[in-house]
BADRENTI-351377 format. One record per atom (N, C-alpha, C, CB): residue in three letters; z, x, y. Coordinates in steps of 0.05 Angstrom, whole numbers, plus 5000, padded with zeros to 4 digits. Glycine has a CB too. Layout:
BADRENTI-351377
alaZXY/...
This chain:
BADRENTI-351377
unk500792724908/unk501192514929/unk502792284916/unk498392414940/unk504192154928/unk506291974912/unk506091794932/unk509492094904/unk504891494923/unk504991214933/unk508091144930/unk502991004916/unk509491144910/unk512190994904/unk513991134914/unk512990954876/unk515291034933/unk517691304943/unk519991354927/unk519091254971/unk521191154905/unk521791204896/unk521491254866/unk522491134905/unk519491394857/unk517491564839/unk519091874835/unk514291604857/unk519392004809/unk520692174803/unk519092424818/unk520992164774/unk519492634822/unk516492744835/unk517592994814/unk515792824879/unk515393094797/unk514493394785/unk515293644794/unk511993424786/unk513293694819/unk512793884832/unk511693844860/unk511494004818/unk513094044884/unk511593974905/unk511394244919/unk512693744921/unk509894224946/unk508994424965/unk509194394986/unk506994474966/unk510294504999/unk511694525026/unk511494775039/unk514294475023/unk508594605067/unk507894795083/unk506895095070/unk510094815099/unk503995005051/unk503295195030/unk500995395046/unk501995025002/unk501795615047/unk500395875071/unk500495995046/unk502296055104/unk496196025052/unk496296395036/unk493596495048/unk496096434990/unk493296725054/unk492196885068/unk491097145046/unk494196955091/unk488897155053/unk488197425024/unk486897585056/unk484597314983/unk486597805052/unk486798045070/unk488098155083/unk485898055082/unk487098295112/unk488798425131/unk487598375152/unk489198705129/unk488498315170/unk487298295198/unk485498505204/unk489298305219/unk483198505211/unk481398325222/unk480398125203/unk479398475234/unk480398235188/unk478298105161/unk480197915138/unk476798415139/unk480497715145/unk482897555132/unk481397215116/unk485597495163/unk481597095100/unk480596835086/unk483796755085/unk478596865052/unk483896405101/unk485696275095/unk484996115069/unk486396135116/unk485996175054/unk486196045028/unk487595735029/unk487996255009/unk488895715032/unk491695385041/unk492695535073/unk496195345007/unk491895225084/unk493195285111/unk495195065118/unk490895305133/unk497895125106/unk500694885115/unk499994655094/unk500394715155/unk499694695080/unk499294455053/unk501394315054/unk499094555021/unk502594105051/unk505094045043/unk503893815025/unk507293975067/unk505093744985/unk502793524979/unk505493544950/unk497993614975/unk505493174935/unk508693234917/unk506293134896/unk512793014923/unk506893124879/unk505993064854/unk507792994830/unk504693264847/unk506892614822/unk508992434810/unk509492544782/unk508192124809/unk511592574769/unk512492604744/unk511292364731/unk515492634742/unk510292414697/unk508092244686/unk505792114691/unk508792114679/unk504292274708/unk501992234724/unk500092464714/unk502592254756/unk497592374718/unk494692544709/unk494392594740/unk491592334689/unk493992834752/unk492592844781/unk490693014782/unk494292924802/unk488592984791/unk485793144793/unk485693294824/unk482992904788/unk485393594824/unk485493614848/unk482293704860/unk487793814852/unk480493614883/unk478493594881/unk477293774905/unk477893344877/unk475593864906/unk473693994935/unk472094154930/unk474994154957/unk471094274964/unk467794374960/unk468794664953/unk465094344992/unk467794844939/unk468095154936/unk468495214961/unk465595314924/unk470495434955/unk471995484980/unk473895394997/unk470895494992/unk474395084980/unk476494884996/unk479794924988/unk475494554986/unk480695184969/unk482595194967/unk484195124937/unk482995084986/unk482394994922/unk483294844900/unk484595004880/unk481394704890/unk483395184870/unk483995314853/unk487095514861/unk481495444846/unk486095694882/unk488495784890/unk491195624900/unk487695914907/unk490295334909/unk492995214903/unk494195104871/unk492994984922/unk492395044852/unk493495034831/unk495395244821/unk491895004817/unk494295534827/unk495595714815/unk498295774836/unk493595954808/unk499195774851/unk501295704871/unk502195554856/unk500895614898/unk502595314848/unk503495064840/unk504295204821/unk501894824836/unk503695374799/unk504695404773/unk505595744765/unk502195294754/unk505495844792/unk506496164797/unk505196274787/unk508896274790/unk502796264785/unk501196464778/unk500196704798/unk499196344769/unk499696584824/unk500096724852/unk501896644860/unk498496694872/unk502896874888/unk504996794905/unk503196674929/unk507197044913/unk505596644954/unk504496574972/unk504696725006/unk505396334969/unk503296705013/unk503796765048/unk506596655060/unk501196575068/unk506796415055/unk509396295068/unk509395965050/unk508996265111/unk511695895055/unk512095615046/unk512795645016/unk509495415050/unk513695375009/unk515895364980/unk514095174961/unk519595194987/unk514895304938/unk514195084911/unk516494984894/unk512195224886/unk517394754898/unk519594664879/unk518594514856/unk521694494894/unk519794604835/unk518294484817/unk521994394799/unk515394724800/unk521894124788/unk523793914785/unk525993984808/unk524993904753/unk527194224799/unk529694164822/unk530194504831/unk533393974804/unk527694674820/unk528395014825/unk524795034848/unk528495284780/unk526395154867/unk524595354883/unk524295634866/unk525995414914/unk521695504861/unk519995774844/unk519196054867/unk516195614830/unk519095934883/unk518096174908/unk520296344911/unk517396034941/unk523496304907/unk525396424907/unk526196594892/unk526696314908/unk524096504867/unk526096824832/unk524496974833/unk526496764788/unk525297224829/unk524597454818/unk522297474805/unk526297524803/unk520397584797/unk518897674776/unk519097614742/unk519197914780/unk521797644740/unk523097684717/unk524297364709/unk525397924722/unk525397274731/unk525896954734/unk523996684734/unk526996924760/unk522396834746/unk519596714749/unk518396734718/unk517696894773/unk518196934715/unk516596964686/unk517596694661/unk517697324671/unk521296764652/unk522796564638/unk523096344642/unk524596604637/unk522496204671/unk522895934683/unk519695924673/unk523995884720/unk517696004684/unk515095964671/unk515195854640/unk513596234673/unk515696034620/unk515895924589/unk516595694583/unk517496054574/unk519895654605/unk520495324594/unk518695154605/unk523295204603/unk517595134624/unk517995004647/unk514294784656/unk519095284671/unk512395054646/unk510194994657/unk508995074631/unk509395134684/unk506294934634/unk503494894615/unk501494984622/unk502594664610/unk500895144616/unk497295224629/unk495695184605/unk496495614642/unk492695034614/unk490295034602/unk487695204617/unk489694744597/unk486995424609/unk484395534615/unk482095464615/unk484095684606/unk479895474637/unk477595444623/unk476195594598/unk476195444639/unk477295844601/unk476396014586/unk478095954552/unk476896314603/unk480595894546/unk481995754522/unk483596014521/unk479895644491/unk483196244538/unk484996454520/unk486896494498/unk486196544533/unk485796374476/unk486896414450/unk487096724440/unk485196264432/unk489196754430/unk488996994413/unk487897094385/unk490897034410/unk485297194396/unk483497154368/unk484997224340/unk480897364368/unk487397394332/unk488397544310/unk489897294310/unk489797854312/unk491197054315/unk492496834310/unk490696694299/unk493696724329/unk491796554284/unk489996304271/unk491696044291/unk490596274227/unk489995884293/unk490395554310/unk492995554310/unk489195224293/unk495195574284/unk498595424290/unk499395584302/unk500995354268/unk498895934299/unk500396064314/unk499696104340/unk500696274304/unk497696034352/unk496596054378/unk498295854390/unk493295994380/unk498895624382/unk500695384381/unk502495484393/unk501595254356/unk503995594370/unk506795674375/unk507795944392/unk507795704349/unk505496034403/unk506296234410/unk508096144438/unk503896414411/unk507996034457/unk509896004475/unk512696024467/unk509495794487/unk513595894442/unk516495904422/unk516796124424/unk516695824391/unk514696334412/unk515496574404/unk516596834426/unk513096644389/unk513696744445/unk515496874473/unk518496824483/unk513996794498/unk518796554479/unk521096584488/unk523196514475/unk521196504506/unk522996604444/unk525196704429/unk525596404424/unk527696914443/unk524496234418/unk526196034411/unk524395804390/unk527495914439/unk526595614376/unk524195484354/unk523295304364/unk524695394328/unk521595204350/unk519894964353/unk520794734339/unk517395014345/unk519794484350/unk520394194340/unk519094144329/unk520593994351/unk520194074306/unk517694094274/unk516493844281/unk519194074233/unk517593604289/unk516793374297/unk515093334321/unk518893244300/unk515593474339/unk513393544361/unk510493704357/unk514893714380/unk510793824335/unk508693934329/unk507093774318/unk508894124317/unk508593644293/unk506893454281/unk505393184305/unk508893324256/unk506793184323/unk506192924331/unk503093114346/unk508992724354/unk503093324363/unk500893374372/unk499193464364/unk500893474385/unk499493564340/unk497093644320/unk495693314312/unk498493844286/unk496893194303/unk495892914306/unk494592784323/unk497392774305/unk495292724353/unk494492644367/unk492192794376/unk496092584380/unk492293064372/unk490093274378/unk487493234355/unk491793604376/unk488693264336/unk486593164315/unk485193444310/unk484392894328/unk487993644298/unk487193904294/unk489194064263/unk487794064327/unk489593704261/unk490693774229/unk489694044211/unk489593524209/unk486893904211/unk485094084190/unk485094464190/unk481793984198/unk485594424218/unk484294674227/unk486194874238/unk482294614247/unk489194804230/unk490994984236/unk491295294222/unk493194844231/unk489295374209/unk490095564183/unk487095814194/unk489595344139/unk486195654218/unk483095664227/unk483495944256/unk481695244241/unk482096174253/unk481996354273/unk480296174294/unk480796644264/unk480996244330/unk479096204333/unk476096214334/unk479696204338/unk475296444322/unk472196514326/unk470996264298/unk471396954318/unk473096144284/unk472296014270/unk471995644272/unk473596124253/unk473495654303/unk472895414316/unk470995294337/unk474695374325/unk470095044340/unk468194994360/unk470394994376/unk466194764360/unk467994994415/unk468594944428/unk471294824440/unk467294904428/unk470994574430/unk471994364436/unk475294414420/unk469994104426/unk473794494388/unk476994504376/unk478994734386/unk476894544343/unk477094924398/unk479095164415/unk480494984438/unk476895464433/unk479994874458/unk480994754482/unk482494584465/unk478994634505/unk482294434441/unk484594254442/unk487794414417/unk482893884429/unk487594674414/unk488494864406/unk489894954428/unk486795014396/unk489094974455/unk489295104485/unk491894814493/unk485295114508/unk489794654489/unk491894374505/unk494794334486/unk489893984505/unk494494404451/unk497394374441/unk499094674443/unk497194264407/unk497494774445/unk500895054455/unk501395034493/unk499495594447/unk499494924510/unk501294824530/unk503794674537/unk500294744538/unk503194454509/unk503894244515/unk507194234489/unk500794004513/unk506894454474/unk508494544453/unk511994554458/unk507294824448/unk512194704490/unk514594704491/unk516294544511/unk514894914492/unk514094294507/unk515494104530/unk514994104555/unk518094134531/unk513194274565/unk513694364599/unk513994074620/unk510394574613/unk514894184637/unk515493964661/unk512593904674/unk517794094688/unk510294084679/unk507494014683/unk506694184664/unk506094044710/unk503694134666/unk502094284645/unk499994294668/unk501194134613/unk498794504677/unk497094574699/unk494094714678/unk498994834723/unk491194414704/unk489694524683/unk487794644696/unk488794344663/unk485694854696/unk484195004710/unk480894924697/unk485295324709/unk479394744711/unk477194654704/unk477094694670/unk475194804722/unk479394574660/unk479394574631/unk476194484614/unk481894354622/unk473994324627/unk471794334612/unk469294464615/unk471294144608/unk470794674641/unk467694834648/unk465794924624/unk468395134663/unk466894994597/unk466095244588/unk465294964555/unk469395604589/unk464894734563/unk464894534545/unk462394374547/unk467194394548/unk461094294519/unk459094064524/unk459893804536/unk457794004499/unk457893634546/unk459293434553/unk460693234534/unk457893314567/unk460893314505/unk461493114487/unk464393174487/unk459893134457/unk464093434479/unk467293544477/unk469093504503/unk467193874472/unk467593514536/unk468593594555/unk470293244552/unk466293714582/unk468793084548/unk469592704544/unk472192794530/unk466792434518/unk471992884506/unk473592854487/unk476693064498/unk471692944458/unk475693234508/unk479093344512/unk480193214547/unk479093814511/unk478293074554/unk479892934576/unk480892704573/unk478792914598/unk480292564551/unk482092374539/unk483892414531/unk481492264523/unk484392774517/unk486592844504/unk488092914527/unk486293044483/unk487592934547/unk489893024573/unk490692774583/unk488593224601/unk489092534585/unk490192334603/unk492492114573/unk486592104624/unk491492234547/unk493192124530/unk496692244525/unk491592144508/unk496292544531/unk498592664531/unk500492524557/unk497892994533/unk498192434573/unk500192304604/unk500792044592/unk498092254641/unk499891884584/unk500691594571/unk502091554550/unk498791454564/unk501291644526/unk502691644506/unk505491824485/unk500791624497/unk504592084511/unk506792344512/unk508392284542/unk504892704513/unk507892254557/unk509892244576/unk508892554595/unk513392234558/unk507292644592/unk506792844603/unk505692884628/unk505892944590/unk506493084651/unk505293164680/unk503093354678/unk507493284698/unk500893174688/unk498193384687/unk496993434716/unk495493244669/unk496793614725/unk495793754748/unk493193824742/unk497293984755/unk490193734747/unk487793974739/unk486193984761/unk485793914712/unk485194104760/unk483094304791/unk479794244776/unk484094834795/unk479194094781/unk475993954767/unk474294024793/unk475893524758/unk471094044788/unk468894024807/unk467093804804/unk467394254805/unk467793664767/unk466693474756/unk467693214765/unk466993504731/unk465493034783/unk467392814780/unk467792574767/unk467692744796/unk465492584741/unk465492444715/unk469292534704/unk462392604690/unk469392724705/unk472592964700/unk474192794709/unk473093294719/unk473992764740/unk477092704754/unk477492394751/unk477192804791/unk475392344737/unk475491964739/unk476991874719/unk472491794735/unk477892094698/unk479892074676/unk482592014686/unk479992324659/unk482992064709/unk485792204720/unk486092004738/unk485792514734/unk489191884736/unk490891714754/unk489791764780/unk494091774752/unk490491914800/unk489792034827/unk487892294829/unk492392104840/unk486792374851/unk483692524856/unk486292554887/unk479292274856/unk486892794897/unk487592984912/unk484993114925/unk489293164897/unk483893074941/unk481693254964/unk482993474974/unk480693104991/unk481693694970/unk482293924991/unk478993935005/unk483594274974/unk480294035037/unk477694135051/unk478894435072/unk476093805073/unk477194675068/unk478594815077/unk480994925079/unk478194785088/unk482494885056/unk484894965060/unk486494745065/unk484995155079/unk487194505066/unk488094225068/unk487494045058/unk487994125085/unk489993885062/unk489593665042/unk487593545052/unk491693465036/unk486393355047/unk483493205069/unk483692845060/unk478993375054/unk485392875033/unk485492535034/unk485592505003/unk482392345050/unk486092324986/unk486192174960/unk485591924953/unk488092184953/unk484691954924/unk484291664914/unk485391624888/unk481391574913/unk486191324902/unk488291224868/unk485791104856/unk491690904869/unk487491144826/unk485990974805/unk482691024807/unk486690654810/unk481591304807/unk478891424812/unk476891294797/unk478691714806/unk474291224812/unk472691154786/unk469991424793/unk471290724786/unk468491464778/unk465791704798/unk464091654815/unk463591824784/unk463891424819/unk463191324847/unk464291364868/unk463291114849/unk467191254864/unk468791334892/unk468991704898/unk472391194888/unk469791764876/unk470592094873/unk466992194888/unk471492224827/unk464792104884/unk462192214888/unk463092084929/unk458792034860/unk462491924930/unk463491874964/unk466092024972/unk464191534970/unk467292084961/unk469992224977/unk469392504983/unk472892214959/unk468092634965/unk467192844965/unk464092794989/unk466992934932/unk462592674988/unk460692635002/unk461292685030/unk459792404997/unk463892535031/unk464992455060/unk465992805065/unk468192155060/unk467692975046/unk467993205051/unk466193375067/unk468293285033/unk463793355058/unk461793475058/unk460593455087/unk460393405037/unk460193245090/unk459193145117/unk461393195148/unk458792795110/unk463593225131/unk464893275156/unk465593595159/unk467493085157/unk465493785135/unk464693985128/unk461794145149/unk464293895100/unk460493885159/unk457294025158/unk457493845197/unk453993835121/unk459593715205/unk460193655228/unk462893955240/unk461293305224/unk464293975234/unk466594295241/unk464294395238/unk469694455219/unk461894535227/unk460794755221/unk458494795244/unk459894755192/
């Protein structure tokens, strides 16, 4: 959602349709979404299970396709390439963080890092690395498999090879589900710092709204639509917006 009209915009959605089944038996997943998202912005996208969230994150970052409608992301309609196009525009382009950290256990921490470089054939900024291993505060532990890391130091392992080859967003998928709350604090500072002090576009799909209160803007979905936003989130408001979801959720029903 973009207050400033003249605000760089990231990525956007236009008239976002997706449908999982076959008639008779069909779930609208996004019904006509249309929603932009500002370049150097933290955005939290928020709703009740079932409201669409997740499956529009992954739209947003081609991980699914869609029923109908476009994703432009800086200045390329992603909905338009190939498989193969899609895949290579992906490497430069976009960041994913898992809840799950899918690290590659036979890598140790730098190469898990680097592996986006490696996919796509190309080197790394010795200076960029250093700066996020720093800011990440995973100096120590670059030489480190993961089965030999906590929690916390896996996800922030996860957040520097997203964030490794520059992408235009970095898309995050309930990045602290799978986290204590100490750690969950600690790597959402490291996302809203990559947006401030890196310059970086963060997209994440939270249920937490201690989570989304880290984050510039809080995006509502209800049913498949947008349903409304809030700037500058604190968990209060995010706990009433969602409340308000709910209630009007339990008025349609």
């Amino acid at each position: 959602m973009i207050k400033d009209p003249n605000a760089p915009i990231a990525v956007s959605g236009r008239r976002l349709t997706k449908v999982y089944g076959e008639p008779p038996v069909t779930v609208v997943a996004l019904s006509n979404v249309s929603v932009d998202f500002a370049a150097g912005r933290f955005t939290a996208i928020m709703g009740p299970s079932g409201s669409g969230k997740s499956t529009l994150l992954h739209v947003l970052a081609g991980l699914d396709t869609l029923s109908s409608g476009q994703v432009i992301l800086g200045d390329t309609d992603i909905t338009a390439l190939g498989d193969t196009e899609l895949t290579l525009f992906r490497r430069r382009n976009i960041g994913f963080v898992f809840q799950s950290f899918n690290l590659v256990p036979m890598y140790t921490a730098a190469q898990n890092i680097l592996l986006p470089c490696e996919l796509a054939g190309t080197k790394h900024d010795q200076g960029w690395f250093d700066t996020l291993v720093d800011v990440l505060g995973i100096g120590s532990r670059l030489g480190h498999f993961p089965s030999e890391l906590s929690g916390g130091q896996q996800q922030r392992v996860a957040i520097a090879r997203a964030l490794i080859s520059r992408p235009r967003v970095v898309f995050a998928d309930e990045p602290t589900g799978d986290l204590d709350s100490r750690a969950g604090q600690e790597v959402l500072a490291l996302l809203r710092s990559s947006v401030r002090e890196l310059g970086q576009t963060v997209v994440m799909v939270t249920h937490d709204p201690l989570a989304a209160s880290y984050a510039d803007e809080v995006v509502l979905l209800a049913d498949g639509r947008v349903a409304g936003s809030i700037e500058d989130p604190s968990t209060e408001a995010v706990l009433t917006g969602l409340d308000a979801l709910r209630t009007l959720d339990g008025v349609s029903g």
